[in-house]
C-alpha positions as CSV (number, residue, x, y, z in Angstrom):
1,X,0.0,0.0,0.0
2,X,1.7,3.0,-1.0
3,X,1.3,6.1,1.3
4,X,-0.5,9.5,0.7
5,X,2.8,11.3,0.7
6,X,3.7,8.6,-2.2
7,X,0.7,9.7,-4.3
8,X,1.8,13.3,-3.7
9,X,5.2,12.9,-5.0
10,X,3.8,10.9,-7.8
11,X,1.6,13.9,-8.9
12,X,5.5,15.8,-9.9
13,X,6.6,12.9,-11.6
14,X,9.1,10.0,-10.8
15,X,12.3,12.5,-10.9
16,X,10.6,13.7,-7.4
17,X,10.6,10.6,-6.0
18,X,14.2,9.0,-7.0
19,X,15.7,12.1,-6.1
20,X,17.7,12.6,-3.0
21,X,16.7,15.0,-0.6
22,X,18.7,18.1,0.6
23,X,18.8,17.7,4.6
24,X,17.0,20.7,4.6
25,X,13.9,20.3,2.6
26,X,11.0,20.2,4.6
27,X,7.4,21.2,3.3
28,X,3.8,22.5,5.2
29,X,0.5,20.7,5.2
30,X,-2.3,23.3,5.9
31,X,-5.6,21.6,7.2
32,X,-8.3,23.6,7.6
33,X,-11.3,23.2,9.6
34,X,-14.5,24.7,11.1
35,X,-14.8,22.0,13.7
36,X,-17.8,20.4,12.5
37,X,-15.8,17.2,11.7
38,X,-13.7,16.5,14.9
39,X,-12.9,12.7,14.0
40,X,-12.2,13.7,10.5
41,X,-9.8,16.0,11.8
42,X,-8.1,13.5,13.9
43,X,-8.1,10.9,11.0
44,X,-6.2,13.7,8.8
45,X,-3.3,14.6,11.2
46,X,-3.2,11.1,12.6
47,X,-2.1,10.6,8.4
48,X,0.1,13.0,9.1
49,X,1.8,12.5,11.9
50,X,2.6,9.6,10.7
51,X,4.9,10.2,7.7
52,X,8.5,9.0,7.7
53,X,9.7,12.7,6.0
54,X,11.6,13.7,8.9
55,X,10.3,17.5,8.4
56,X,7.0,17.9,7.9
57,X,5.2,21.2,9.7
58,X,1.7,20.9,10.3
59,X,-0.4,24.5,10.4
60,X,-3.8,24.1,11.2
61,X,-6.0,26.7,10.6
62,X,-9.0,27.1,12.6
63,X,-12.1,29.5,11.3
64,X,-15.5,30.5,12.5
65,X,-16.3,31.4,15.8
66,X,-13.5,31.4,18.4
67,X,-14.4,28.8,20.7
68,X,-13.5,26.1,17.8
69,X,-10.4,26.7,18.7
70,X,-10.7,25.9,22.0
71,X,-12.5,22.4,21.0
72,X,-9.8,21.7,18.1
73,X,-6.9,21.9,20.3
74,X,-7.2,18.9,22.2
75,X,-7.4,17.1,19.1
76,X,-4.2,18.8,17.9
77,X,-2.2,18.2,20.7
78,X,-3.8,14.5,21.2
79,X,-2.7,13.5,17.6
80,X,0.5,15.6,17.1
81,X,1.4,15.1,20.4
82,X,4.7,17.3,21.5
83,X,4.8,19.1,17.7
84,X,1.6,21.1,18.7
85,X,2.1,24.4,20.0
């Protein structure tokens, strides 16, 4: 089974994925949410967090009314654990 980061890299070709890696490249995954979906949320950085790239940031952008944010940030910090902040 090939991973979602596999399909990704697919998407720019095979060149992207025989490629070495400078130590430094790292990229961003943006999820966005209105907190509607909490165990979709969960399901989408649990995917995340558990990628083998060793530099992956995670933003996850909260919108609507401001108490979201305080129900979507147990489920950050439950699923990316010590990478929250």
């Amino acid at each position: 089974m090939t991973s979602p980061i596999d399909h990704l890299l697919a998407a720019y070709g095979q060149e992207a994925m025989t490629d070495p890696a400078p130590d430094d490249t790292s990229f961003t995954v943006i999820v966005r949410t209105q907190g509607r979906r909490p165990n979709s949320l969960a399901e989408a950085l649990d995917a995340i967090a558990a990628q083998d790239f060793p530099r992956v940031d995670t933003v996850v952008v909260v919108h609507g009314d401001p108490e979201v944010a305080d129900t979507v940030r147990p489920i950050v910090d439950r699923h990316l654990g010590a990478r929250a902040e």
